[in-house]
Every structure is written in C-alpha cells, then in structure tokens.
N, C-alpha and C positions, 0 to 999 in steps of 0.2 A: 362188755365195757364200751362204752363211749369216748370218741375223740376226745383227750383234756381231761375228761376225770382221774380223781383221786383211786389208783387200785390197791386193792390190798391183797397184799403179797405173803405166804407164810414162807417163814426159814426152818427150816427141822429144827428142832432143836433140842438133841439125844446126846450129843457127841460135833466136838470140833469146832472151828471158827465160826461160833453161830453170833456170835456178838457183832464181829467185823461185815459180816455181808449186812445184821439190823441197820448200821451206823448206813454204811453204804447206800441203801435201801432207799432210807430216809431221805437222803442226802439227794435222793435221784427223783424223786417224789411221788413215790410211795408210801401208804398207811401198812405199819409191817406187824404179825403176829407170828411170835415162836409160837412152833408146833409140837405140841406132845402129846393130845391126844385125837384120837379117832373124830369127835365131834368137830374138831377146829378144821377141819378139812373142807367142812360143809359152807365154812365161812369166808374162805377165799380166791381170788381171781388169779394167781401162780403160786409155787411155790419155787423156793430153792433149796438146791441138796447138798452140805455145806463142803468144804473137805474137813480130815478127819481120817479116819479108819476106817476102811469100807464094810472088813470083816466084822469088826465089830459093832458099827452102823447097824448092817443087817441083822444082826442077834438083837441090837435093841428096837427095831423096828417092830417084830417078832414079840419082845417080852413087853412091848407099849401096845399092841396089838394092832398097828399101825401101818403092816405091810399089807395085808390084803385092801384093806381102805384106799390105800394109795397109790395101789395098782390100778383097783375099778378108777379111781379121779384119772390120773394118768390117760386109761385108756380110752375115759369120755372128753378126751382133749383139756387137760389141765394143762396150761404152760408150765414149765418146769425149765431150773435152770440148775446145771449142776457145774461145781469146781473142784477141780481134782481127785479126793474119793467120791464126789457126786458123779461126775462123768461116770466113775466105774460103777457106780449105782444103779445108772440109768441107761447101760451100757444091755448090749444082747447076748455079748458074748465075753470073756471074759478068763485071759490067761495067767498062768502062774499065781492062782488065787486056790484058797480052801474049799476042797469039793465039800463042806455043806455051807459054803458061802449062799446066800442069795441074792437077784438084783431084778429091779425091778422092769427091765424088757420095756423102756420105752425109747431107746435111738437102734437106729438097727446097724451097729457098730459092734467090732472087736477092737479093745482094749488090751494093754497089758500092765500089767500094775508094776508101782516101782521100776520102771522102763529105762529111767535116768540113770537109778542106779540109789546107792543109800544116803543116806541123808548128808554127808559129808559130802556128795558130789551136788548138791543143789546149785542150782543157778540163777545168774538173770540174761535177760536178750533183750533187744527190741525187735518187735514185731510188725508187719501190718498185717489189719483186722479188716476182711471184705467187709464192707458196712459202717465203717468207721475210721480207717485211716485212710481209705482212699476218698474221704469229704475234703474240700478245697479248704487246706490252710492246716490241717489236721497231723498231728505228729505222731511218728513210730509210738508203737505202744510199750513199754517196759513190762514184761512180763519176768514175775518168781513162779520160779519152777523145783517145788519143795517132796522130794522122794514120788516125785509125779510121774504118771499114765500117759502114754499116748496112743493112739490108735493107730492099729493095723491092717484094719482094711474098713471100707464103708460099702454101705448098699447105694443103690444111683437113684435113692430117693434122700440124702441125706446131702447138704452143700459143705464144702471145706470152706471154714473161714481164716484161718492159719495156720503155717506151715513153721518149725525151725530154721532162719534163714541160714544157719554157718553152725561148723563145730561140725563134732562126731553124728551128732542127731539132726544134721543138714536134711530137710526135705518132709520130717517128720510131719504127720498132723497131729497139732493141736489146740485146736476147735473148729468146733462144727456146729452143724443146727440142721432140723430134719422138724418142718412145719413149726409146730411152736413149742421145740424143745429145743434145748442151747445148752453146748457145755464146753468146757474150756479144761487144761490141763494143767493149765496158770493158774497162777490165786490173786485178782485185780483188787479183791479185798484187803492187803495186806499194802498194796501202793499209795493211795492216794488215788488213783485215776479210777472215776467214776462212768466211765464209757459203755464199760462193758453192762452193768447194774443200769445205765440210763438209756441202751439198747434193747436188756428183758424190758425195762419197764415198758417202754415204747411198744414190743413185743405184744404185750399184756393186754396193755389200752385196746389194740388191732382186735 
C-alpha cells in the first residue's frame, strides 16, 4: 500500500458483528469486502476478525474452508484486526475455551475468554489508547466491554495499548498490537468512535 491510498480491507464474515466494523470501515476510508471465501483473501490488504463466538467462528472457518488460507495470509504478514472474539481468534494461547476450538496463532498472547464475566456483567469505561488518546486534544476512549476476553500475559514482542483503568479488572490488558496485528477486547464498533478502525486503516496504508 502507498501513503493516502484507498485499502481494501475484508471483515470475516461467517458470524457476529460483521455489519458494524463494514459501516465503520467505510467510515475510516476504506474499500471494505465481506469475507466468505478462500478466493477473497487473495484480494485484500487487512483483514478484521469481527466479535461473535470464537468457538463457533472457528468451526465455520473450518466448514468455509477458510482456516488454513488464513493462516498462510496471516503468516505472510496480512494485517489483521481483531475485536473481542477476534482477539481470541488471533490469540496463541488461549484459556477456559473448548479443547477442539481452533485459533489462528498470529499475536503471541494468552487470552481468556469471557474474563469479565456473563453477559449481564458487561460494561463501559473510558480508556486511553497508546496511539490515540495520548494525540493533543484527543479524549478518553469509551470502550463496551460485552462477555469480553482479556489477556494474560504477552510475549516482549507484542505492545500494550490499554489497560482497565478502575474496578475489579483494574490493571487488565486490553489491547494490544505486535507489528501489524491489533486487537482490542472492546467492541469501538458498536460506539460511534471510529479511532480505533481509523488507526488499522492507518496501519494498513504503512
């Protein structure tokens, strides 16, 4: 990609808020392609892994035949952007989940799923986001935090971009990025705030 061009970005799109990161997407400026099959891989400069159901994710990744393909992209440096079941998608390791879950081994991070706790304990916070709240004039980020994953430990090739400021889950990480993979534990799709989505895009263009 070149500085200023138009990239085109796929969003999986098997399961989960695949609509909301499109709109997003768009909105950040990006040319966006749902992803379903194997061939559409060949035709884009990131993807993102949406949230959703991670178990079930990987079963349809599997029955689209979608997971090996995605892994070779991945591993030839596809940027990739994942949101809360995406994190644990693209996560290395990966707790309190179904031993024939699969994931696809591109952050080298331990996750644990449902961390927060069940869906009746969802949340919101604001945040700041290395890369983007600390730009002058820039505000806390409102992060939803819906039966979400956070991470428990990273490798010292991966950066922490935020942490849980307050509450029981004080200190948490969640997001990070390890060269040109990003994921978040939050879903910025669901706010309004296009930061995070105008950060991959940024990502992408590099």
């Amino acid at each position: 990609m070149s500085a200023g061009s138009q990239p085109r970005i796929g969003v999986l799109a098997l399961q989960g808020d695949v609509r909301e990161h499109v709109h997003a997407l768009q909105a950040s400026g990006a040319d966006v392609l749902p992803i379903r099959r194997p061939v559409e891989l060949d035709e884009i400069d990131g993807i993102v892994i949406p949230g959703g159901e991670s178990t079930t994710m990987s079963k349809l990744l599997g029955i689209f035949d979608l997971f090996d393909p995605l892994v070779e992209r991945l591993g030839n440096g596809l940027p990739a952007y994942g949101s809360c079941a995406g994190m644990i998608m693209l996560a290395s390791t990966i707790l309190d989940t179904r031993p024939d879950a699969r994931h696809l081994d591109a952050l080298d991070i331990t996750v644990r799923r449902n961390a927060f706790g069940r869906q009746v304990e969802s949340f919101e916070t604001d945040l700041d986001f290395v890369g983007i709240t600390d730009r002058d004039g820039a505000q806390p980020m409102r992060a939803v935090f819906i039966r979400a994953p956070w991470v428990e430990s990273i490798s010292p090739d991966v950066e922490v971009l935020a942490r849980v400021p307050e509450g029981p889950a004080e200190g948490r990480i969640v997001a990070v990025r390890q060269g040109n993979v990003l994921a978040t534990s939050f879903h910025p799709e669901v706010t309004g705030d296009r930061r995070v989505h105008e950060y991959f895009v940024e990502m992408v263009r590099r």
